[in-house]
C-alpha positions in Angstrom: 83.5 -100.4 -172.1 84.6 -96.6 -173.8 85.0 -94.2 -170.6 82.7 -91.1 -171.2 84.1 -87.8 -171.5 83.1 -87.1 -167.9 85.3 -89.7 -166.4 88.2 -88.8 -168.6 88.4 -85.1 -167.2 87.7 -86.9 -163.8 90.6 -89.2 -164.2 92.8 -85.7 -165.8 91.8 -83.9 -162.4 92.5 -86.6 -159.9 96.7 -86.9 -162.1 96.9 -83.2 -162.1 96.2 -83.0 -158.3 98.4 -86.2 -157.9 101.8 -84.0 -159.3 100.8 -81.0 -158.0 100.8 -82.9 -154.6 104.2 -84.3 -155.3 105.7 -81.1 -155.9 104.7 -79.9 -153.0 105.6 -82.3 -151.4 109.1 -82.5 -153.7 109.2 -78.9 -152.4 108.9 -79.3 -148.8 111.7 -82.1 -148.9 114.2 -79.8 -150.7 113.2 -76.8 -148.4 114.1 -79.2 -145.3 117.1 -81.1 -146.5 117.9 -77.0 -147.3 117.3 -76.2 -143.7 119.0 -79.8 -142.5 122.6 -78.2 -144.7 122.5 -75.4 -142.9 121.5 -76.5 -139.5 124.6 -79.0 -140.0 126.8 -75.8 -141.5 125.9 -74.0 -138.2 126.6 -76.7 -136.3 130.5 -77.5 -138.1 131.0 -74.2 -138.1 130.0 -73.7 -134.2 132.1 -76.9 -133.4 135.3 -75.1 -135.3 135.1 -72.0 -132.9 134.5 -74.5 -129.8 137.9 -75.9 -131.0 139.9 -73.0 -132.0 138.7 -71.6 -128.2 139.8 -74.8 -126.8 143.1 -74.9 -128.7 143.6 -71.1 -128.1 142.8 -72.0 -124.4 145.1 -74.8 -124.4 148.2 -72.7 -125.6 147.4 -69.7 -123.5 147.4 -72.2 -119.9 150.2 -74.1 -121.9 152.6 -71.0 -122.3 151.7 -69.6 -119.0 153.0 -73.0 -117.2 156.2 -72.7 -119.7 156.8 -69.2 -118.0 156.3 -70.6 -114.7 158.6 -73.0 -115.0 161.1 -70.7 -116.8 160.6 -68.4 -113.7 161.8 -70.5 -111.6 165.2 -71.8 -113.6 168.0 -69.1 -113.1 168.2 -67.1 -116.3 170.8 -66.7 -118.5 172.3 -63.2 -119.4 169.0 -62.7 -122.3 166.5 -60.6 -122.8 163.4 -61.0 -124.4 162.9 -59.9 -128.0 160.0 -58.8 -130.2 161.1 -59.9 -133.3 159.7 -62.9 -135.1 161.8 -65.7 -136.2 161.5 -64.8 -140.1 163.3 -61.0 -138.8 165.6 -62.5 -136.6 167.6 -64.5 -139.8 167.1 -61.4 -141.7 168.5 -59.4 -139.3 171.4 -62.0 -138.8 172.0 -62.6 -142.9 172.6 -58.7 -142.7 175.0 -58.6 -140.0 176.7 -61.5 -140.6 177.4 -60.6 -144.6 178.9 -57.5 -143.6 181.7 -60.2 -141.0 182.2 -61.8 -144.1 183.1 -58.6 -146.5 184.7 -57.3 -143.4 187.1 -60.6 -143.5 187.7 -59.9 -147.3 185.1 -63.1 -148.2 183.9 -63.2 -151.6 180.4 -63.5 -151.3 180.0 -63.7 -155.1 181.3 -67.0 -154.8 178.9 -69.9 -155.4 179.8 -71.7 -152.6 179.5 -69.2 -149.8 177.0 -66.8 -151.4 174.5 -68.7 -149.2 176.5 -69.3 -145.8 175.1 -65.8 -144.5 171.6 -66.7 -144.4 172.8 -70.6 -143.6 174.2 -69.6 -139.9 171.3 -67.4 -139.3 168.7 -69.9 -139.8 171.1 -72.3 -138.2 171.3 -70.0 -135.4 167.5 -69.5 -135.0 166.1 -73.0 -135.6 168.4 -74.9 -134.6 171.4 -73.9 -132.3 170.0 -71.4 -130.2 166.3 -72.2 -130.3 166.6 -72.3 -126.9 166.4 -69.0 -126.1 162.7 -69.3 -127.5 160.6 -70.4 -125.1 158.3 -71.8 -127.4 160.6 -74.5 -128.3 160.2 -75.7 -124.5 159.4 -79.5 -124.8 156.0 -80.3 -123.7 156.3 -82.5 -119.7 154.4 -85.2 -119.8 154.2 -86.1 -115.7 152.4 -88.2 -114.2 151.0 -89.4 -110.1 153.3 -91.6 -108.7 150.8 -94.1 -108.2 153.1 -97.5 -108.4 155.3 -95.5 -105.0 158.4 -95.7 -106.9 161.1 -94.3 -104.2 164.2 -95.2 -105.2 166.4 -92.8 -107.8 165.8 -92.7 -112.1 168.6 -92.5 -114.1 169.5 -91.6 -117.3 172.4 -92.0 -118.7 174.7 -90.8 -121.5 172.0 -87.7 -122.5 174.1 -85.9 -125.5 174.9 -82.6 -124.8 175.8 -80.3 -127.4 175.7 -76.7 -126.6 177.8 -73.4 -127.6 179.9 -71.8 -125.1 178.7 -68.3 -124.8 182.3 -67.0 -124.2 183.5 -68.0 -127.9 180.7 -69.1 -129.9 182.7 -72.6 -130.1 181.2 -75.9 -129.5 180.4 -77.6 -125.8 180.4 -81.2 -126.9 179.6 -84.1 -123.8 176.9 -86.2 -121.9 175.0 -85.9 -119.0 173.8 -88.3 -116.5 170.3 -86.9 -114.8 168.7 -88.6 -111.5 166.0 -88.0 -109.6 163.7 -89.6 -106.4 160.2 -89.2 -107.2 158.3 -87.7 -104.6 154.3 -87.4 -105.9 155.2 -87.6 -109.5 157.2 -89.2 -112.0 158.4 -87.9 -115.9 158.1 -89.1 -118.5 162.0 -90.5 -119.8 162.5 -88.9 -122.7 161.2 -85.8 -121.0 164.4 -85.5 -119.4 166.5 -85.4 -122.4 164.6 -83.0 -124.0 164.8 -80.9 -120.8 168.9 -81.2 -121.2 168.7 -80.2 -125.0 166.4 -77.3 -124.4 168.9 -75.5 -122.0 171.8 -76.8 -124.4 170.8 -75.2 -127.5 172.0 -71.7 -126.6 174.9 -69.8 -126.0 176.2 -71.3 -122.6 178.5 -71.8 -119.6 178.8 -75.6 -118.6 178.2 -74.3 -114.4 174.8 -72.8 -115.9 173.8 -75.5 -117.6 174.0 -78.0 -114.7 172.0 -75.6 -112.9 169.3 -74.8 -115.0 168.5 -78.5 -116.1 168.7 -79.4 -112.1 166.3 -76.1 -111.3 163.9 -77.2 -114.3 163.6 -80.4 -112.9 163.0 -80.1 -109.2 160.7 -77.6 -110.2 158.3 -79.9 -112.7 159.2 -83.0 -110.5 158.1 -81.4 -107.3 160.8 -82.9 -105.6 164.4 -81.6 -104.0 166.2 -84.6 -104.8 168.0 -84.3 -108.2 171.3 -84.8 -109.1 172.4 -83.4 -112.6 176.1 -84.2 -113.9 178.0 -83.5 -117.1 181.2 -84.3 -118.6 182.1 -82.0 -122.2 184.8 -81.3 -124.0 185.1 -77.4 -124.9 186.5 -76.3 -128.4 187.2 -72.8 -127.4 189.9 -75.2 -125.1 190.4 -77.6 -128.2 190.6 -75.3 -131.1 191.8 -72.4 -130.0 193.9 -70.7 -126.7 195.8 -73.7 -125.4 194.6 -75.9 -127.9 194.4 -78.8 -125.5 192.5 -81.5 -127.3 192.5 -84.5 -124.4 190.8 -82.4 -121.5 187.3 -82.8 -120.5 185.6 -80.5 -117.8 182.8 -82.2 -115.3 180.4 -80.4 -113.2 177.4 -81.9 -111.0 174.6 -80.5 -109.1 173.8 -82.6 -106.1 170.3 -81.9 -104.2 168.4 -83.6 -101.1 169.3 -87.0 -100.9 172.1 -87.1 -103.4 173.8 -84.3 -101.4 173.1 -85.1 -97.5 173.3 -89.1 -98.3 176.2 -90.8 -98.7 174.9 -93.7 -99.9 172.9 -92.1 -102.7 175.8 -90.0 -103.6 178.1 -92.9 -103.9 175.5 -94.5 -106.1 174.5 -91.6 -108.2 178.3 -90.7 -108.7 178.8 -94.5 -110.1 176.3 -94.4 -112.7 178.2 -90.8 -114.3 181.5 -93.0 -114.0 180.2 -95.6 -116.5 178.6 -92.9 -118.6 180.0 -92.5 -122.2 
């Protein structure tokens, strides 16, 4: 049966309406999936700031226990700078091209052209980063919850460290103890503590100290026992020129200092040190 001319436009209205109703509806789905995007860009972008804040907060309560702990390790003969990093070496190529030219170096040389701007980033990165106090190693400690009370040791910590006097090399080991009290270090915490105060100019008495301070400090506790055995180039390589000699120095506290016992102890373990 032919469908008249009156169902035909009947049949045309009810398709028309059909995609007209998609559309919208098309329409609506876009316009929410638009709204969903930026709902979700609001959201990233909201959870960014809550990080940066956190992160910004972490480094702020990090830094201000650095300089607590700092505050309470004698100082050595520094003060603090405003320069960057990047301006330190510059300021250090500089000075130290003009030691060169004053020594009659030819800097035009291939080979030592660079050795300016070498020992000054060598000096700031590396050597004496410890003057920074960002380059303070993060302490992982942690409650003492197993009651460990008898002493840590570590033995045969490198030491390497410039002596302040002649810019020539401290070379030696240490051997750090401690009786925890309420907390306990992580171990590779305490070599990082000995580098940290190594990497600057020095005096081997000063450097005893300050990793014994650090740690009693951190630790929480008074007994700490800190001793190191170095050889000293300004004594090798210059002066005397005495290569065999080694210089020792120790920081007894608490128990290693008022006990025999634990003295005797602590003082075997730095005799079977490297």
């Amino acid at each position: 049966m032919k469908k008249t001319d009156k169902q035909l436009a009947n049949q045309s209205v009810k398709i028309q309406s059909v995609k007209k109703s998609a559309k919208q509806e098309m329409k609506k789905n876009i316009k929410q999936n638009s709204e969903l995007k930026s709902l979700n860009a609001k959201m990233s972008n909201l959870k960014k700031d809550n990080n940066k804040s956190k992160l910004k907060s972490e480094k702020s309560t990090s830094k201000k226990m650095v300089e607590q702990i700092l505050n309470n390790v004698r100082p050595t003969p520094a003060f603090e700078t405003t320069h960057t990093n990047e301006e330190k070496i510059e300021k250090i190529t500089y000075h130290f091209t003009e030691i060169l030219k004053t020594l009659g170096m030819d800097l035009s040389n291939d080979s030592i052209q660079d050795t300016p701007k070498r020992i000054a980033k060598m000096y700031v990165n590396e050597i004496f980063s410890g003057l920074n106090p960002e380059s303070f190693p993060k302490m992982t400690v942690i409650d003492n919850e197993m009651q460990y009370d008898q002493m840590v040791v570590v033995q045969n910590i490198k030491v390497l460290s410039v002596c302040e006097h002649h810019f020539q090399t401290i070379d030696g080991h240490a051997t750090v103890a401690y009786i925890p009290n309420r907390k306990v270090l992580g171990l590779s915490k305490i070599n990082r503590v000995v580098q940290f105060f190594s990497r600057r100019p020095q005096v081997q008495e000063r450097l005893t100290k300050q990793i014994a301070d650090c740690l009693q400090y951190v630790l929480e506790t008074e007994h700490v026992a800190v001793h190191i055995t170095a050889k000293h180039y300004c004594v090798i390589a210059r002066g005397v020129q005495d290569e065999s000699s080694k210089t020792s120095t120790s920081d007894l506290r608490g128990h290693f200092k008022e006990k025999h016992e634990t003295r005797i102890e602590f003082l075997k373990h730095c005799r079977t040190q490297a």
